[in-house]
MARBA-3410 file (N, C-alpha, C, O; in Angstrom, 1 decimal):
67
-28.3,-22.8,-46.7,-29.2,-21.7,-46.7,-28.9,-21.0,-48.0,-27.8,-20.5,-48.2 ~ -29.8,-20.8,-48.8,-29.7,-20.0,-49.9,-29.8,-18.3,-49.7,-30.4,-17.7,-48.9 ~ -28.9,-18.0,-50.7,-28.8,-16.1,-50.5,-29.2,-15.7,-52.1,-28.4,-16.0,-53.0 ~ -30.7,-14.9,-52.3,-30.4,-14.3,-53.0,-30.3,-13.0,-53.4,-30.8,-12.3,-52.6 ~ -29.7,-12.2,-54.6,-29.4,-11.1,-54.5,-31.1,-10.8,-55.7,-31.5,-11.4,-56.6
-31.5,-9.5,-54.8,-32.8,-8.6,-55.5,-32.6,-7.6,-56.1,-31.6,-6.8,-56.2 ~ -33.8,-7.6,-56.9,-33.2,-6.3,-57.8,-33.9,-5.0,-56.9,-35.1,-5.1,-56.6 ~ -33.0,-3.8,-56.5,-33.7,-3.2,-55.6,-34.9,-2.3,-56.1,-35.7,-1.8,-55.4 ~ -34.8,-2.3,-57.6,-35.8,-1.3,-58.1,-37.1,-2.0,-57.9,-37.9,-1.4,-57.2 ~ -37.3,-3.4,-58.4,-38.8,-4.0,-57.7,-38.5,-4.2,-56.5,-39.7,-4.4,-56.2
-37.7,-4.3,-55.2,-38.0,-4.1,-53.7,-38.9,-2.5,-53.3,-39.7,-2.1,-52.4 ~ -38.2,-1.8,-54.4,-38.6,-0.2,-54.3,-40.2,-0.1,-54.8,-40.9,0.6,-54.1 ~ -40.6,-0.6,-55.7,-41.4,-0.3,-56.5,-42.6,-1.3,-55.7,-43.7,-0.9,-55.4 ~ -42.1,-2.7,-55.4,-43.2,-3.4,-54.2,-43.6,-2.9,-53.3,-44.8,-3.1,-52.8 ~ -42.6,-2.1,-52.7,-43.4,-1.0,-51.5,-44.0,-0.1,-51.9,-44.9,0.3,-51.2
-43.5,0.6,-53.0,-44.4,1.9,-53.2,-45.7,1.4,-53.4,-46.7,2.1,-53.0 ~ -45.9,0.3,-54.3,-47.6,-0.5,-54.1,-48.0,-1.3,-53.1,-48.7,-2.4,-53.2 ~ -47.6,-0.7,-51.9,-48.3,-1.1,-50.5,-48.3,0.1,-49.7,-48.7,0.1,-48.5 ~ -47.7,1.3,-50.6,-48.0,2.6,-49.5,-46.7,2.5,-49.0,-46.4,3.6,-48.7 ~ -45.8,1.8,-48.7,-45.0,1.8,-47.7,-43.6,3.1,-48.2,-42.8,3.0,-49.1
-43.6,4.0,-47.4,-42.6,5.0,-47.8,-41.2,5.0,-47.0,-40.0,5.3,-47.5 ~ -41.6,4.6,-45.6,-40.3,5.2,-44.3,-39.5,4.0,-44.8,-39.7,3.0,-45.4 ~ -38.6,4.6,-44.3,-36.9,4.0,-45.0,-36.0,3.5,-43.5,-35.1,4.3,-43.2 ~ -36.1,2.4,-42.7,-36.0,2.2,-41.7,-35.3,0.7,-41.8,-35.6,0.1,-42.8 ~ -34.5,-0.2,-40.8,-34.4,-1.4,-41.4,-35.2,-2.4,-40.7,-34.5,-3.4,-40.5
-36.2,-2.5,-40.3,-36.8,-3.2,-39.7,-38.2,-3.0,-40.6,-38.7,-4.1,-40.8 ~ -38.7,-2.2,-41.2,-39.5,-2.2,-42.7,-38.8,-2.4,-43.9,-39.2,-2.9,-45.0 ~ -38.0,-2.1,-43.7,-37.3,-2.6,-45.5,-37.4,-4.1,-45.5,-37.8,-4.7,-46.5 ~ -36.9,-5.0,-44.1,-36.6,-6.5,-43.6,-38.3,-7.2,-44.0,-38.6,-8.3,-44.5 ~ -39.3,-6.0,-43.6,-40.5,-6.5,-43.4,-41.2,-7.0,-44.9,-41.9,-8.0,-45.0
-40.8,-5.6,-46.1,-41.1,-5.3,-46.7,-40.1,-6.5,-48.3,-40.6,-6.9,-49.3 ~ -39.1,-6.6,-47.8,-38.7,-7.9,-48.5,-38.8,-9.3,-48.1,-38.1,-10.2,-48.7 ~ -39.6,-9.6,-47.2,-39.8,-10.9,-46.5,-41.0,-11.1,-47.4,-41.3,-12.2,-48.0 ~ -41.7,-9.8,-47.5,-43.4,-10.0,-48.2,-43.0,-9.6,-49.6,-44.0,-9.8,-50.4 ~ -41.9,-9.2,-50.1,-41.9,-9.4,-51.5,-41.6,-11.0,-52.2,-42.3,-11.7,-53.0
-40.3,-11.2,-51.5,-40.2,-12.7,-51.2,-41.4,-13.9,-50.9,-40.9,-15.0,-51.1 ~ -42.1,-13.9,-50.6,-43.5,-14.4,-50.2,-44.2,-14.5,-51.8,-44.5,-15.4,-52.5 ~ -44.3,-13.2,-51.8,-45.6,-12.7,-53.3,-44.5,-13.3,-54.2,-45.2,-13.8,-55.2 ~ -43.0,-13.5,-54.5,-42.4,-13.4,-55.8,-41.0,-14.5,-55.2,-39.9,-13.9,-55.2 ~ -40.9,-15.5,-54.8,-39.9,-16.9,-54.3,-39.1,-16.9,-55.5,-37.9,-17.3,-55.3
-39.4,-16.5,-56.6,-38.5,-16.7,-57.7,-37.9,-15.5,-58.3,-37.6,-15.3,-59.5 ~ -37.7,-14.5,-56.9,-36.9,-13.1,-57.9,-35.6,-13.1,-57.5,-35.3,-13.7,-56.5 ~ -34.6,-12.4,-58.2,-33.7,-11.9,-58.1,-32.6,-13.5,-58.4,-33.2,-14.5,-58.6 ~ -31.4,-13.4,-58.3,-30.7,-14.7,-58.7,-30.1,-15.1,-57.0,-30.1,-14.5,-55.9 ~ -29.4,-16.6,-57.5,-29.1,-16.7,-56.2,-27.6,-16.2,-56.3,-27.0,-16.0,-57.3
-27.1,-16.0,-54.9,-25.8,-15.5,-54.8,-24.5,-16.6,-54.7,-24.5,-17.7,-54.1 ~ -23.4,-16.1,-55.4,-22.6,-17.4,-55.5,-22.2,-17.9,-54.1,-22.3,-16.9,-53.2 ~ -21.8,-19.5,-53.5,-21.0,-19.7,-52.6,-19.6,-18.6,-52.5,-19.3,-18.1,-51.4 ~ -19.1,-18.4,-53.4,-17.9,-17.9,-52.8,-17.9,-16.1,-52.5,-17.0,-15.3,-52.2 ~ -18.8,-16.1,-52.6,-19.2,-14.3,-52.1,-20.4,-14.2,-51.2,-20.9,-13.1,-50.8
-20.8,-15.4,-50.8,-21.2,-15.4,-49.1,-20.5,-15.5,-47.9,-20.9,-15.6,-46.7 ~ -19.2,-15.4,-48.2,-18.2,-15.1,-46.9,-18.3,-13.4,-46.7,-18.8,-12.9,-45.7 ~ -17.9,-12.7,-47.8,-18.0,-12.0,-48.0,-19.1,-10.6,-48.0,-18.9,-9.3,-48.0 ~ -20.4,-11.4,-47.9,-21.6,-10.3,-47.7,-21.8,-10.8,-45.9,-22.4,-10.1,-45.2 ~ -21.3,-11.7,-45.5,-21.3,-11.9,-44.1,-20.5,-11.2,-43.1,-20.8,-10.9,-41.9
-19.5,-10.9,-43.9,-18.2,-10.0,-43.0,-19.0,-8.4,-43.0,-19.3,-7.8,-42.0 ~ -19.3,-8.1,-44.3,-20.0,-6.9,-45.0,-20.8,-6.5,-43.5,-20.5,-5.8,-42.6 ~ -21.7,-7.4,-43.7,-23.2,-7.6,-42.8,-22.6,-7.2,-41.3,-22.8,-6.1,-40.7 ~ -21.9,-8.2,-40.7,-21.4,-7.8,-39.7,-20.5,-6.9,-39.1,-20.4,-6.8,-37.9 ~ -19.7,-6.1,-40.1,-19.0,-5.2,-39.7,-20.5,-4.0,-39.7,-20.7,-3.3,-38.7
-21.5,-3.9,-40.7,-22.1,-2.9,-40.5,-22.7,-3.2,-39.1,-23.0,-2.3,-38.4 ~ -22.7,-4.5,-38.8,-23.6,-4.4,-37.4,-23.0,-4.0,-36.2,-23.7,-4.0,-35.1 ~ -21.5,-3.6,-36.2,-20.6,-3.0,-35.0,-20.6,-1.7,-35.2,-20.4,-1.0,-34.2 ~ -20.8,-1.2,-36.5,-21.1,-0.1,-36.4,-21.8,0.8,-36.3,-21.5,2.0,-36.2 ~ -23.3,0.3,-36.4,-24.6,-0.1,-35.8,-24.6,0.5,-34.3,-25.2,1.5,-33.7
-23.6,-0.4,-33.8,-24.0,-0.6,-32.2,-23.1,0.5,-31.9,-23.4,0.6,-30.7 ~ -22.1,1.5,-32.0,-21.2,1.8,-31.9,-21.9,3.4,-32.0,-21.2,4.4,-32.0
END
C-alpha cells in the first residue's frame, strides 16, 4: 500500500474552494479522499522506513482519542 505525504497548504486551499471550513477528522478524511481523486499525483510518496513510524504515531493518537 502506498503512503503519501501532502502538502497541507493545497489540502487547505482545496477545501477552501469547496466552501468547506469545519475542521473535524471525518471532513478533513473526506476532504483529502476528494483531493486525492481530483489530483492522484500530489504530494510525494513516503519512504518504507518511516511507515512504521507514522503507524505507531497514528495509533498512539488513536488511544488517545478514545481515552
Amino acid at each position: 500500500m502506498a503512503t503519501r505525504q501532502l502538502p497541507p497548504a493545497q489540502i487547505k486551499t482545496f477545501a477552501a474552494s469547496r466552501g468547506t471550513r469545519a475542521k473535524a477528522d471525518r471532513i478533513d478524511a473526506e476532504i483529502i479522499a476528494r483531493f486525492m481523486a481530483f489530483r492522484p499525483d500530489a504530494g510525494r510518496n513516503l519512504p518504507h522506513k518511516k511507515r512504521p513510524i507514522l503507524r505507531s504515531l497514528t495509533s498512539k493518537r488513536g488511544r488517545l482519542v478514545e481515552t
